[in-house]
C-alpha positions in Angstrom: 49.2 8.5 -16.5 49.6 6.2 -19.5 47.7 6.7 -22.8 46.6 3.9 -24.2 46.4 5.8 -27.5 49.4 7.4 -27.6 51.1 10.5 -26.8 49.3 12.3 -30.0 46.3 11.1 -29.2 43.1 13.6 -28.1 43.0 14.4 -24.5 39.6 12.4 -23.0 37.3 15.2 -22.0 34.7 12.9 -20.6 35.4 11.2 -17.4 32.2 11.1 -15.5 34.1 8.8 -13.2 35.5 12.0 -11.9 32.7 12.5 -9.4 32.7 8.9 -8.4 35.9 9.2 -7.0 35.0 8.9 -3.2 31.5 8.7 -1.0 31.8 12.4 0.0 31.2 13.1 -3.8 28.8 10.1 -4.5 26.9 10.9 -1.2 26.8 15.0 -2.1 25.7 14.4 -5.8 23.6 11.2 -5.7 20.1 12.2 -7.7 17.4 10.3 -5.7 17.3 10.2 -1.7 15.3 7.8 -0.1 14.4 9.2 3.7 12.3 7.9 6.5 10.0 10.1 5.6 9.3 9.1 2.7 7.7 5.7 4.2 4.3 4.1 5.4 4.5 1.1 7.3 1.7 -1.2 7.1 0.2 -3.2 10.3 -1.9 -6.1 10.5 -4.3 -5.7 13.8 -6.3 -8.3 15.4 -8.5 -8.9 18.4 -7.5 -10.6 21.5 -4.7 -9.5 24.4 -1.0 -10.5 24.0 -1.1 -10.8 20.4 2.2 -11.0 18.4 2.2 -13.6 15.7 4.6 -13.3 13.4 3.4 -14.1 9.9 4.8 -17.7 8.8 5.5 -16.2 4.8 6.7 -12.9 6.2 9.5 -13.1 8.7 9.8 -10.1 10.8 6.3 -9.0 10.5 3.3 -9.6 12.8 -0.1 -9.8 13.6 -0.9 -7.1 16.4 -3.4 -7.0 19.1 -4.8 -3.2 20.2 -2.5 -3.7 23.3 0.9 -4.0 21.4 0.0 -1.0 19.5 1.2 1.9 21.6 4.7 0.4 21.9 4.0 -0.2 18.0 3.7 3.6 17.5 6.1 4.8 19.4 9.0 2.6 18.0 8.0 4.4 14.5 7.7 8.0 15.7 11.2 7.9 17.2 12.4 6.1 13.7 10.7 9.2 11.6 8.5 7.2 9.9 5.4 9.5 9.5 2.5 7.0 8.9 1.1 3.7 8.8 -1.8 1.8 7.1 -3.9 -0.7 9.0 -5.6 -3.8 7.7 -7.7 -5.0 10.3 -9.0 -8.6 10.9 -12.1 -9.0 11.9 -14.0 -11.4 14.7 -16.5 -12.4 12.5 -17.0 -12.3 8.8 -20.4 -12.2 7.0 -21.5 -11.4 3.5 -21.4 -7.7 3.7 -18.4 -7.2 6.5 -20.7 -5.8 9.1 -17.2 -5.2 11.8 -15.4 -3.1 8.8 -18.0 -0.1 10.0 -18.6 -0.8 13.2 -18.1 1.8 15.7 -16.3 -0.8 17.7 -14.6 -2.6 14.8 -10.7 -4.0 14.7 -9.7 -0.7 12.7 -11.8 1.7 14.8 -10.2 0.5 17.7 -6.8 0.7 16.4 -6.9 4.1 14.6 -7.9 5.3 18.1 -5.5 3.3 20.2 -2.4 4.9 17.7 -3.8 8.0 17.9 -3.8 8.1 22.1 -0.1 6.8 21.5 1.1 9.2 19.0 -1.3 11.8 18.2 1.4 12.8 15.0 1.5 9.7 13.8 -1.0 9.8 10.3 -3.3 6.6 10.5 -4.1 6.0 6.4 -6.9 2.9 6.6 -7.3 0.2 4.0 -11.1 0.5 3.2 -12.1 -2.8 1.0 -14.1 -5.4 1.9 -11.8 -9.1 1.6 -10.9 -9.2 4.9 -14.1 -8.7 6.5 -16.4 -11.0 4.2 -16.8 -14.4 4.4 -16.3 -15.0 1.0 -13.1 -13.1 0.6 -14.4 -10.7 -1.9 -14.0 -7.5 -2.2 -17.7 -6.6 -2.2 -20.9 -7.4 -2.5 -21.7 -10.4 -4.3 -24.1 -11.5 -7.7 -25.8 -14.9 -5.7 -28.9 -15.7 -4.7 -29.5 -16.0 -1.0 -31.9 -19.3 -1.5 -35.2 -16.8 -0.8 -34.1 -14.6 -3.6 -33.0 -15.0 -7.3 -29.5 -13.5 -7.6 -30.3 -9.3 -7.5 -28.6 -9.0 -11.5 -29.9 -11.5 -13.5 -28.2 -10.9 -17.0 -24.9 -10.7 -14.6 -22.9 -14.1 -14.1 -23.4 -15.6 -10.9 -20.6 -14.7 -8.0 -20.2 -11.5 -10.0 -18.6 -8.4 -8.0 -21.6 -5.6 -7.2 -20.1 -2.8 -8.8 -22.7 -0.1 -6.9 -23.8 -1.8 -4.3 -20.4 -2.6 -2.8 -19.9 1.3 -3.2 -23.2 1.6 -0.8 -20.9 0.0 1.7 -17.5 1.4 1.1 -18.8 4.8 1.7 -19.9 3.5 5.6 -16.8 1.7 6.0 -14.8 5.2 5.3 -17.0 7.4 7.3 -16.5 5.0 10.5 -13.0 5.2 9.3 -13.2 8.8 9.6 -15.1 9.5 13.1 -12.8 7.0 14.6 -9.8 9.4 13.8 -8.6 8.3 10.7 -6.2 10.7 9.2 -6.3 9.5 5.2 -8.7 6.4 3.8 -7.8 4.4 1.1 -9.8 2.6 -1.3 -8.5 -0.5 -2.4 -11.0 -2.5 -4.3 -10.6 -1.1 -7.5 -14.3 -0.5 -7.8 -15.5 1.9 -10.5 -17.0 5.8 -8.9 -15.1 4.4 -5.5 -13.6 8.2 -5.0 -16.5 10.0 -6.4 -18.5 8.2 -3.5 -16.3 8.4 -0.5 -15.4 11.8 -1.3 -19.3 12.6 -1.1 -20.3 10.4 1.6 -17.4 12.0 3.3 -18.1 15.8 2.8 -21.9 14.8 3.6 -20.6 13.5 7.4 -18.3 16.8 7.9 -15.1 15.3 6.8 -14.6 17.4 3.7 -10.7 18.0 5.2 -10.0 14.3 4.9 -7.5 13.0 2.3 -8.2 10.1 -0.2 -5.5 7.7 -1.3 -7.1 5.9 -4.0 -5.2 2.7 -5.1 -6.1 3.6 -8.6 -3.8 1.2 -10.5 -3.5 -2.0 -8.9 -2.9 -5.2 -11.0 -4.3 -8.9 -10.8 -1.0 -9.7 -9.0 1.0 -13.0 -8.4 2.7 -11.2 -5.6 0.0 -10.6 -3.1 0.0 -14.4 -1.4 1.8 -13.4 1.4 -0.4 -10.4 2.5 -3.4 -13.2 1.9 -2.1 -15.1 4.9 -1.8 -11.9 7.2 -4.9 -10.6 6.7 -6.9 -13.8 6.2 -8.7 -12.4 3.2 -7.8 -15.0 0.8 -11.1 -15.2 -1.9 -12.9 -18.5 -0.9 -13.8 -18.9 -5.0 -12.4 -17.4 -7.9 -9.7 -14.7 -8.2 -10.2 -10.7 -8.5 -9.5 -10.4 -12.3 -13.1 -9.0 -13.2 -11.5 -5.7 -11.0 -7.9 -5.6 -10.5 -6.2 -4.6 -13.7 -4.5 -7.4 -16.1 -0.7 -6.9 -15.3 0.2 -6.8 -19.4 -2.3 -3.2 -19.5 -0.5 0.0 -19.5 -2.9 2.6 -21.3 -5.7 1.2 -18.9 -3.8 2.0 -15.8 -3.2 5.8 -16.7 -7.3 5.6 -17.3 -7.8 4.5 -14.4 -5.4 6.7 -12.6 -7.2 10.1 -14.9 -10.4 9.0 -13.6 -9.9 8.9 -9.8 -7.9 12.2 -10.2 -11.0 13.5 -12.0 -13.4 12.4 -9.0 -11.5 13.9 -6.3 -8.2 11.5 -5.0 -6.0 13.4 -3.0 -3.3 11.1 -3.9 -2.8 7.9 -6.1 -1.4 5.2 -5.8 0.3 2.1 -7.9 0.3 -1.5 -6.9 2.3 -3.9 -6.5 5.9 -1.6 -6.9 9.0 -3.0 -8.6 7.4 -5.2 -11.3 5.3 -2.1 -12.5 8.6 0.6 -12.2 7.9 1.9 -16.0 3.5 2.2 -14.7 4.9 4.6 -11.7 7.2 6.6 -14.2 4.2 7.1 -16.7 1.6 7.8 -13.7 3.8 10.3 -12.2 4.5 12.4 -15.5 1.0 12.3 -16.4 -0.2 13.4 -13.5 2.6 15.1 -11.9 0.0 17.7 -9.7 -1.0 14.9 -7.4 1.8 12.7 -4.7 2.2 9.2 -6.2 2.3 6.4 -3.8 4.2 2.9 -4.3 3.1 0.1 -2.5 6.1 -2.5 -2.1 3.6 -5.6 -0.9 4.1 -8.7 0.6 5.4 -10.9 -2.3 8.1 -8.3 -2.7 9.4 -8.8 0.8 8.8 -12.2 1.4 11.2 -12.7 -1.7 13.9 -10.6 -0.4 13.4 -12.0 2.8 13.9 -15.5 1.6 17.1 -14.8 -0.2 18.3 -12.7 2.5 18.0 -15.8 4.7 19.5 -18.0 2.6 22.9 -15.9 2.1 21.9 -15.4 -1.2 21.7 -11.6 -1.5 22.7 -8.8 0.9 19.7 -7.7 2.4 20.5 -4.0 3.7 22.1 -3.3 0.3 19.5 -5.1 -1.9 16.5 -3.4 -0.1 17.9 -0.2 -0.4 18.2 -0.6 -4.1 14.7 -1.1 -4.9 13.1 1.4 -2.3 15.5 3.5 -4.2 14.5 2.2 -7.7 11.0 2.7 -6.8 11.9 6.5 -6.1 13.5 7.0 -8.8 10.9 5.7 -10.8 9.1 8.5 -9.7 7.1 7.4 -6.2 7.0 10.3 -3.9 6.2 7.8 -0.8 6.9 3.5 -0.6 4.4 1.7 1.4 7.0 -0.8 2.6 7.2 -3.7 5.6 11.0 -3.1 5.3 10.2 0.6 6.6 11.9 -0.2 9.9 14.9 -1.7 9.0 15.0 0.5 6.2 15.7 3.7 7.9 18.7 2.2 10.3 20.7 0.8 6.8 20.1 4.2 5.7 21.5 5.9 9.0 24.5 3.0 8.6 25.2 4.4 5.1 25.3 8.1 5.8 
């Protein structure tokens, strides 16, 4: 081998290109594995018979009716994905989301349906209120009802009900719950959320079920996509006054201390790659409880989009960033790409 320095010249001692040399090594030393496992798919479930409507802003993923579910469930059991989260869209929407605890609601029917399909499948539910009220909201709502002044007067009108809304989260996860939920997840970023559905919870006999609080999610640009699958698009407004501001990184790790405090079983941080250095921090400073990673709709829907238009390499590109976001310190990736996922990872050894 030639020396570019000479023949007196040191010999080069460090040559971590060594254990580059061919995938056998790469494959046998490579730091971060992403698995099957390590994924939750999420599914959109609606009511009707037949139903498969692929979303327009999300190629490849689809609105479900109860029916298509047991094919649904068995496709991911025999891919080793272990779970899925359901977002369920309701018949009706009112000002309170009556159908998000209803015994017969488009969640309670689904949790049971996947359940009779694959009893080892774990069935996490969303429990929020946006998709369910007619306002789009994530709770209950500072306005007057024409009879009756608006019930917080010194609060600005259209104002999110901090304690109120938490009256009705805790019915939404105990319906959850008897319907055969496995894991409920909070995802209004509503203050005392855990403390509430972890006592409403042990009050029904559920004290064994697991909490995934989505204690840091931001105000995101990248949720516009998911908007149009779940129809829960806010009718007015936005969600700032609740979801985080995306330039706050002390206020997440709050937020993440104080649903750890109250009793989450696991936590969560939303959306994933633009908040890779908020996953890092969350996982070291609370390294005692799993940290979940939600890659979310805008995430796909912009690797979709360049996939389709020959600009990237979609198997390689995806498996980049569900391996980014491990890296960064996610022990599981809420991911619509879940499926594909695990056959480019079987394709690459």
């Amino acid at each position: 081998m030639s020396n570019p320095e000479g023949e007196n010249a040191s010999i080069l001692i460090g040559r971590p290109r060594r254990l580059r040399l061919n995938a056998a090594l790469r494959g046998m030393l490579r730091e971060t594995q992403v698995s099957a496992s390590d994924f939750i798919y999420p599914l959109f479930v609606v009511h009707g018979t037949g139903v498969k409507n692929e979303i327009g802003s999300m190629p490849g993923v689809f609105q479900l009716s109860i029916d298509q579910l047991e094919a649904e469930a068995r496709s991911l059991t025999a891919l080793g994905i272990p779970a899925v989260i359901l977002f369920g869209v309701p018949a009706h929407k009112d000002p309170v989301g009556l159908e998000n605890f209803a015994d017969d609601g488009i969640v309670q029917q689904a949790i049971r349906a996947l359940k009779a399909a694959a009893p080892q499948l774990l069935v996490i539910t969303d429990v929020c209120l946006c998709e369910y009220t007619d306002h789009g909201h994530c709770g209950i709502l500072n306005v007057s009802d024409g009879a009756r002044p608006r019930p917080e007067p010194n609060l600005p009108d259209g104002y999110l009900l901090n304690d109120e809304t938490l009256a009705v989260l805790t019915k939404v996860a105990v319906s959850h719950a008897r319907a055969g939920a496995d894991i409920v997840a909070p995802s209004g970023m509503i203050d005392g959320a855990v403390a509430a559905i972890r006592a409403a919870l042990d009050r029904a006999g559920f004290e064994h079920l697991a909490i995934l609080s989505y204690a840091i999610k931001y105000a995101s640009g990248f949720y516009g996509p998911f908007r149009e699958a779940a129809q829960g698009a806010p009718k007015f407004g936005d969600r700032r006054s609740h979801q985080m501001d995306p330039a706050n990184a002390r206020e997440a790790l709050r937020e993440a201390a104080l649903d750890a405090a109250e009793g989450a079983d696991l936590l969560m941080v939303k959306p994933a790659l633009p908040y890779l250095d908020i996953i890092r921090q969350t996982h070291d400073q609370i390294p005692q409880l799993p940290l979940v990673a939600y890659q979310v709709s805008g995430e796909y829907a912009m690797l979709k989009a360049a996939a389709l238009n020959g600009w990237l390499e979609e198997p390689r590109t995806v498996l980049e960033t569900l391996t980014a976001i491990k890296r960064a310190g996610a022990d599981l990736i809420i991911t619509y790409y879940a499926k594909q996922a695990v056959g480019w990872l079987a394709e690459n050894g």
